[in-house]
VEXDREN-2710 file (C-alpha; in Angstrom, 1 decimal):
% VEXDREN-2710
k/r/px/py/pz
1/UNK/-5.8/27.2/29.7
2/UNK/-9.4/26.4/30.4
3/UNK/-9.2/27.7/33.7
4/UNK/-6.3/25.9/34.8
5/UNK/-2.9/27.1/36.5
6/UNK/0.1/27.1/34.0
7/UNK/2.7/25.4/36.0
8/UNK/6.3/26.7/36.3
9/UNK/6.9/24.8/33.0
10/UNK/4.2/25.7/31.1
11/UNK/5.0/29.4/31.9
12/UNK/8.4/29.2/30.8
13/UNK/7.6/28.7/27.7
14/UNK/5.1/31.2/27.3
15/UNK/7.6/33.3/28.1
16/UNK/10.0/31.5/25.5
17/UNK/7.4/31.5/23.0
18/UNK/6.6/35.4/23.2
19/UNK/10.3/36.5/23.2
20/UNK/11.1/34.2/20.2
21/UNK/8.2/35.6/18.4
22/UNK/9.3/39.1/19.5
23/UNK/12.3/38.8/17.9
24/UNK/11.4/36.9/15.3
25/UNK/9.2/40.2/14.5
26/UNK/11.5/42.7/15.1
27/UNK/14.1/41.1/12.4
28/UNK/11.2/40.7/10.1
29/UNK/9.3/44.1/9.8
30/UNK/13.0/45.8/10.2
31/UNK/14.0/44.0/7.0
32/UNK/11.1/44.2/5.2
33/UNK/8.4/46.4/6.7
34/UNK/4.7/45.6/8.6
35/UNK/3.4/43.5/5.6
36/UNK/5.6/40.5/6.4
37/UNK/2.3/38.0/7.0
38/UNK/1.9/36.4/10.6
39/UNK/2.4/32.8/9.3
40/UNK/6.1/33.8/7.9
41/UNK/7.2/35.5/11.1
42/UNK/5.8/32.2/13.2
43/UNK/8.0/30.0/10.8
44/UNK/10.9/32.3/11.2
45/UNK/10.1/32.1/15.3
46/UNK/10.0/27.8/14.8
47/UNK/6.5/28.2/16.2
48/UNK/2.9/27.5/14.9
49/UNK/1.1/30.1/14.1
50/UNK/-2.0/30.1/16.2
51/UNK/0.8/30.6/18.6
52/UNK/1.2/34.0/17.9
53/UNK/-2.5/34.6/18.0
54/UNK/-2.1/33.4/21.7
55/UNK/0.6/35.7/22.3
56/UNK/-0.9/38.9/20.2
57/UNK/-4.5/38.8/19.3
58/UNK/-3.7/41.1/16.3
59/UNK/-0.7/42.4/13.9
60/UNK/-1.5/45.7/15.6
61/UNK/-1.0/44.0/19.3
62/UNK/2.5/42.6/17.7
63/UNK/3.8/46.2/16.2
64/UNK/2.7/47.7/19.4
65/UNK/4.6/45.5/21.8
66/UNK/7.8/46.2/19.1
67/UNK/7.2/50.3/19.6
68/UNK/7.2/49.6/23.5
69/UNK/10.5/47.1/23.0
70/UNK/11.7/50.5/21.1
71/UNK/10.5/53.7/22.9
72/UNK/11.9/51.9/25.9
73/UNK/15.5/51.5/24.4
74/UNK/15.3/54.8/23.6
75/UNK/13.8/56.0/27.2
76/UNK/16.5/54.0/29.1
77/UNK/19.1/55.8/26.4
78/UNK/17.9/59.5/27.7
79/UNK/17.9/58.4/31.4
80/UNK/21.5/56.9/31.4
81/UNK/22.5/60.3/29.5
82/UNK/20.5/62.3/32.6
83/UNK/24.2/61.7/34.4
84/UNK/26.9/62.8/31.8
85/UNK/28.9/65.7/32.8
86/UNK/28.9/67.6/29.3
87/UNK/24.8/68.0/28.7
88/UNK/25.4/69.2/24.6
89/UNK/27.7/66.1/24.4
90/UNK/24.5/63.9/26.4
91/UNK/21.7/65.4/24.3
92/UNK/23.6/64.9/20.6
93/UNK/24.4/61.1/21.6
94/UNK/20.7/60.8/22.7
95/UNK/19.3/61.8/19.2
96/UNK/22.3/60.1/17.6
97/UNK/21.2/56.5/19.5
98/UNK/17.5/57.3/19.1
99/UNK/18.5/57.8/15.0
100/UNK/20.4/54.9/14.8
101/UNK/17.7/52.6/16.3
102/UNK/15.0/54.0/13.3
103/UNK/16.8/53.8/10.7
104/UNK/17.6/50.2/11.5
105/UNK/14.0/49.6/11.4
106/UNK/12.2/49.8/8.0
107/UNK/9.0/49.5/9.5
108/UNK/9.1/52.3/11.8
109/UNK/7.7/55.2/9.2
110/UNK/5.2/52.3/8.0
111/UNK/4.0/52.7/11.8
112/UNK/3.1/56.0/12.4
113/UNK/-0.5/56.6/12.1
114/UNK/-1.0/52.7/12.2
115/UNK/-3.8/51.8/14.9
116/UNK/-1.0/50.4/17.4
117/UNK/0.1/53.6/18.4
118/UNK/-3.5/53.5/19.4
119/UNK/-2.3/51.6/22.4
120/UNK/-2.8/52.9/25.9
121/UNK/1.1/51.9/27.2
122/UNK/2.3/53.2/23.5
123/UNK/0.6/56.5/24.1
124/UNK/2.0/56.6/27.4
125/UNK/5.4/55.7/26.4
126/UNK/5.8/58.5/24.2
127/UNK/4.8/60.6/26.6
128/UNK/7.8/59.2/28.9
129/UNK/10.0/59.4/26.3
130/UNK/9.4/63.2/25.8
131/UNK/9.7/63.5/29.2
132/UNK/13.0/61.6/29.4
133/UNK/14.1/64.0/26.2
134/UNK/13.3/67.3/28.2
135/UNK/15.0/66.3/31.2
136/UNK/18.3/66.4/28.8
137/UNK/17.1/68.9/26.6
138/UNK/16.6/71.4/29.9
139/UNK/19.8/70.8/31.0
140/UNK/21.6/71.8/28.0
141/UNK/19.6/74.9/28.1
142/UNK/19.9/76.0/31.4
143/UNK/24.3/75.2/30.4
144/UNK/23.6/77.7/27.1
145/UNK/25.0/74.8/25.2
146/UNK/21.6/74.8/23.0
147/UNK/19.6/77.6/21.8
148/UNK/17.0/77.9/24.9
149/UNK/13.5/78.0/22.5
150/UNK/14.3/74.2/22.2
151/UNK/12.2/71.6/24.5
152/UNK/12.5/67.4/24.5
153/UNK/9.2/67.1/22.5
154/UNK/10.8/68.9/19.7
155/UNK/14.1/66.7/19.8
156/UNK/11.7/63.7/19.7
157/UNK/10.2/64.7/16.8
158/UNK/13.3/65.9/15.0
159/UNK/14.4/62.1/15.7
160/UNK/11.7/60.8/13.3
161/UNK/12.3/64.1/11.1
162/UNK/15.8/63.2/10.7
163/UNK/15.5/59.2/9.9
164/UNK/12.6/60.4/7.6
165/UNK/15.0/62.7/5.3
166/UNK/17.6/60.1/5.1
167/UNK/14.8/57.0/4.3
168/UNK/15.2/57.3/0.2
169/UNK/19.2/56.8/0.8
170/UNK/19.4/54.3/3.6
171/UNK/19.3/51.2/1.1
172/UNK/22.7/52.3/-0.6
173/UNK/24.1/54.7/2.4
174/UNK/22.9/53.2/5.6
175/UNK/25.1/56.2/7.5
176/UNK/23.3/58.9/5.7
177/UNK/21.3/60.0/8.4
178/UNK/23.9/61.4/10.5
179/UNK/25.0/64.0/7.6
180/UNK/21.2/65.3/8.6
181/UNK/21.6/64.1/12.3
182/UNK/24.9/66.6/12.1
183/UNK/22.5/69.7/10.1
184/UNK/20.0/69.4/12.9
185/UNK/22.6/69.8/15.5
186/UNK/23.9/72.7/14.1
187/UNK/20.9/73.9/14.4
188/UNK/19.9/73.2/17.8
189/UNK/23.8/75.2/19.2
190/UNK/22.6/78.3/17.0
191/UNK/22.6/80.3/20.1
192/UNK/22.7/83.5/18.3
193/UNK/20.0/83.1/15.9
194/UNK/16.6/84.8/16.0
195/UNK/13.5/83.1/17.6
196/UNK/11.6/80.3/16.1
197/UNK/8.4/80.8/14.6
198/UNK/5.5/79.2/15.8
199/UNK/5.7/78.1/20.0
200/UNK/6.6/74.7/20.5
201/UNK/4.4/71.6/20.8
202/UNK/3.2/71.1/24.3
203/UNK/2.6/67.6/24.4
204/UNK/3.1/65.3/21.4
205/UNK/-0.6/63.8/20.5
206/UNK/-1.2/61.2/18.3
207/UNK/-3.7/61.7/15.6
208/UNK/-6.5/59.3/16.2
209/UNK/-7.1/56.5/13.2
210/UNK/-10.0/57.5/10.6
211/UNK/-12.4/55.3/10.6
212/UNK/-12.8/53.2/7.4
213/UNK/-15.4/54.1/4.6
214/UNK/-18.8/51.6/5.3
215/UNK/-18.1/48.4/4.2
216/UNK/-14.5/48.0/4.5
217/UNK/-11.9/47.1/7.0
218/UNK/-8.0/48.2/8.4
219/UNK/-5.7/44.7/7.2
220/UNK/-4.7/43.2/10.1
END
């Protein structure tokens, strides 16, 4: 503002502006993926769109601020679970919340590897989030109620595995995924069964973005 003070006012609706477009956003790449253009999700918002631009200098700073809105659903998820007397009944509830919010969202797959995940507090988020996920995963291991080669980055992982098998149905069988939800789980109480192949990840990195051939440029 020119190097001005906002007053109380003003500041309000900044902060009305941002969570209008916010959720303006969410509804519109959930319904119809990233490629919904700025201009249609300012209309949907009932702002201009330079307004977004104020608000998110890019469709990368937009998506990122959604998979922050998102990681932290799923965060505070695991840490109101942390509590719950039965750990195997905590940890399946976990990964059937953290399910249900991705396949609600049809732009979450079109995200990964996308630049915003680029984002110092997204990178760190997932890194919460795992650690949120092994805090519950360790407790149902140390209870025997899953198979103990099993950490939280692995759950976190299977989350996105799980929503990703389902994905072709979800348009004509938007509860598919917990058929595969219930496979997994199976899986994870298969006490008895021999070790896993391969040890499991220690941290879950993000691939860094390849950058584009000379002369072109990522769509914004």
């Amino acid at each position: 503002m020119s190097g001005t003070t906002a007053t109380p006012g003003q500041r309000a609706d900044m902060v009305r502006n941002r969570r209008l477009l916010l959720e303006a956003a969410t509804a519109a790449f959930a319904e119809r993926g990233v490629d919904v253009p700025i201009g249609e999700i300012a209309q949907r918002a009932g702002l201009a769109k330079g307004t977004v631009f104020r608000h998110f200098a890019s469709k990368e700073d937009l998506l990122a601020a959604i998979m922050l809105q998102m990681l932290d659903r799923l965060i505070d998820s695991a840490d109101r679970l942390l509590g719950a007397d039965d750990s195997a009944a905590a940890l399946r509830e976990f990964m059937s919340d953290g399910v249900e919010v991705l396949a609600a969202d049809r732009a979450f797959c079109e995200v990964i590897g996308r630049p915003s995940l680029q984002h110092a507090e997204v990178r760190d988020r997932i890194a919460l989030l795992c650690d949120a996920a092994e805090a519950l995963t360790a407790r149902a291991r140390e209870r025997g109620a899953v198979r103990g080669d099993i950490t939280g980055t692995d759950v976190v992982l299977l989350l996105g595995g799980i929503h990703q098998t389902a994905a072709p149905l979800l348009p004509e069988q938007p509860q598919a995924w917990r058929r595969y939800l219930a496979l997994t789980l199976d899986g994870l109480v298969a006490t008895d069964a021999g070790p896993l192949p391969e040890p499991p990840p220690a941290r879950l990195e993000i691939a860094e973005p390849t950058t584009p051939p000379q002369g072109t440029s990522t769509p914004r």
